[in-house]
C-alpha positions in Angstrom: 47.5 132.1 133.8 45.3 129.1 133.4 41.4 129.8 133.5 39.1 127.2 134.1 35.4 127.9 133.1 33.0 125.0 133.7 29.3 125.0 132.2 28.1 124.0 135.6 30.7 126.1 138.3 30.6 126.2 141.7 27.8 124.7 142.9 25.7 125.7 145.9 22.7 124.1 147.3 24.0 120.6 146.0 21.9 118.4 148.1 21.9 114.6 148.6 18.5 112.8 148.9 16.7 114.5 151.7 13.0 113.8 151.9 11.0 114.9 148.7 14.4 114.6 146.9 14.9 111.8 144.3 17.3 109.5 144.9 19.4 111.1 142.2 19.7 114.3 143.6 23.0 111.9 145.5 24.5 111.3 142.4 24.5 114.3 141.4 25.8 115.8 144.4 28.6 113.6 144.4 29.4 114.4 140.5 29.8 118.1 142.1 32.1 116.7 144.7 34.3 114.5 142.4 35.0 117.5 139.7 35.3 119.5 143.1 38.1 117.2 144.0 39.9 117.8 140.6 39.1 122.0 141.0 41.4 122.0 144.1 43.8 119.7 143.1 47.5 120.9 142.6 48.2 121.7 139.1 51.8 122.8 140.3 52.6 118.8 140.8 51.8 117.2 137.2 52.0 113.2 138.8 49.8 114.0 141.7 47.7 116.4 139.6 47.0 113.4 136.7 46.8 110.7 139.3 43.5 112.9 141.0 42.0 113.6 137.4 42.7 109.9 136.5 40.6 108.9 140.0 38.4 111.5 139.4 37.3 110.5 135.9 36.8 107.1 137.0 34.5 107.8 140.5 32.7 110.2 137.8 32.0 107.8 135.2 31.0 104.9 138.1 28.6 108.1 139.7 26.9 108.5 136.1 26.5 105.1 135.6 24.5 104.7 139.2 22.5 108.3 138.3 21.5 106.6 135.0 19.5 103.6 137.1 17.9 106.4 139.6 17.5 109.1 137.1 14.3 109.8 134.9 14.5 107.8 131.7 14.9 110.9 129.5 18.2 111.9 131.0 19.4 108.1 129.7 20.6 109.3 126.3 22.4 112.5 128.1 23.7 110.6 130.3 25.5 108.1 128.3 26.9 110.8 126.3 28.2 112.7 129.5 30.1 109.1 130.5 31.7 108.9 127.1 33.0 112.4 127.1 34.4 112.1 130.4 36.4 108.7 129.8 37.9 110.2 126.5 38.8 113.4 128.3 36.5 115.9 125.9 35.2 117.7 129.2 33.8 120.5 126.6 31.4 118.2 125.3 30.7 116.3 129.1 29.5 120.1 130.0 27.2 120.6 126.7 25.9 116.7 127.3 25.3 117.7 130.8 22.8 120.6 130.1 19.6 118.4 130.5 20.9 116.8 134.2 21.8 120.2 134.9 17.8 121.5 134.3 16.7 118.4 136.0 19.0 119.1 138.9 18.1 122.5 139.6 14.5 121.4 139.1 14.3 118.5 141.9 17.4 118.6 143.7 17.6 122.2 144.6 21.1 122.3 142.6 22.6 126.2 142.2 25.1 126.4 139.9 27.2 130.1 140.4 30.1 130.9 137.8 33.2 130.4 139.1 37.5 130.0 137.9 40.7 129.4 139.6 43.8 129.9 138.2 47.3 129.2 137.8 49.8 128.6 135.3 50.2 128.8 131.8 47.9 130.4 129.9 45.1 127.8 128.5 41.6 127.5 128.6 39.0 124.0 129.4 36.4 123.4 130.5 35.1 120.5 132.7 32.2 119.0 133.7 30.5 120.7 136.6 33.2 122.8 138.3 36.1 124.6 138.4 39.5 123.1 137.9 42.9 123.7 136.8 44.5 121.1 134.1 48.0 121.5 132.8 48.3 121.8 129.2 47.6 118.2 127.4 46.5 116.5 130.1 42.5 116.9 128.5 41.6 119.0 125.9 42.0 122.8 125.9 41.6 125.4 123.9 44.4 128.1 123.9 43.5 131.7 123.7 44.9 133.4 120.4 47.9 135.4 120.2 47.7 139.2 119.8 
């Protein structure tokens, strides 16, 4: 059984920018939709499975890129770290990285984050950066529970 366990989940309450919501409260909802994308996608289908991640990755990168010019200047340093861990596939780190957007987003955009994993396949554990998701072995980097 695969388990996916993101630092960020599920979200709920993800809101794009309404009035008294900064502008970056949209880039951060659609971060939760992109790595949304990847939770649902079919695992069971490696090619159609990396070519989503591989789209993925790159809308999440070109999202964190845009939040960076909207965002407050002290999520800057975060947020370049959070683009480099997603283009080199360390979604561990991406969800450490992601801690301060995280605060900021449940802070001004009204972001809840509830813990949530899906499942299928062989048994290995990720993490990605904000949701749920199921990889198949190698595709990023995972951590495989120990034997016995």
């Amino acid at each position: 059984m695969l388990v996916i366990v993101a630092g960020c989940s599920k979200v709920t309450g993800s809101k794009s920018s309404t009035p008294g919501k900064p502008a970056a409260c949209t880039y951060v909802a659609k971060l939760d939709v992109i790595a949304n994308t990847v939770a649902k996608a079919n695992a069971g289908d490696p090619d159609t499975f990396n070519k989503t991640l591989q789209t993925a990755v790159q809308d999440y990168v070109t999202n964190v890129q845009k939040l960076r010019a909207s965002a407050p200047a002290d999520l800057s340093p975060s947020l370049t770290r959070v683009e480099a861990d997603v283009q080199q596939f360390r979604f561990d780190a991406a969800v450490t990285d992601r801690a301060p957007l995280d605060a900021y987003a449940s802070r001004s955009c009204g972001r809840v984050a509830a813990a949530v994993s899906s499942s299928s396949s062989p048994a290995t554990t990720a993490t990605v950066p904000v949701s749920a998701a199921t990889v198949p072995s190698g595709a990023t980097t995972t951590t495989a529970p120990s034997d016995g």
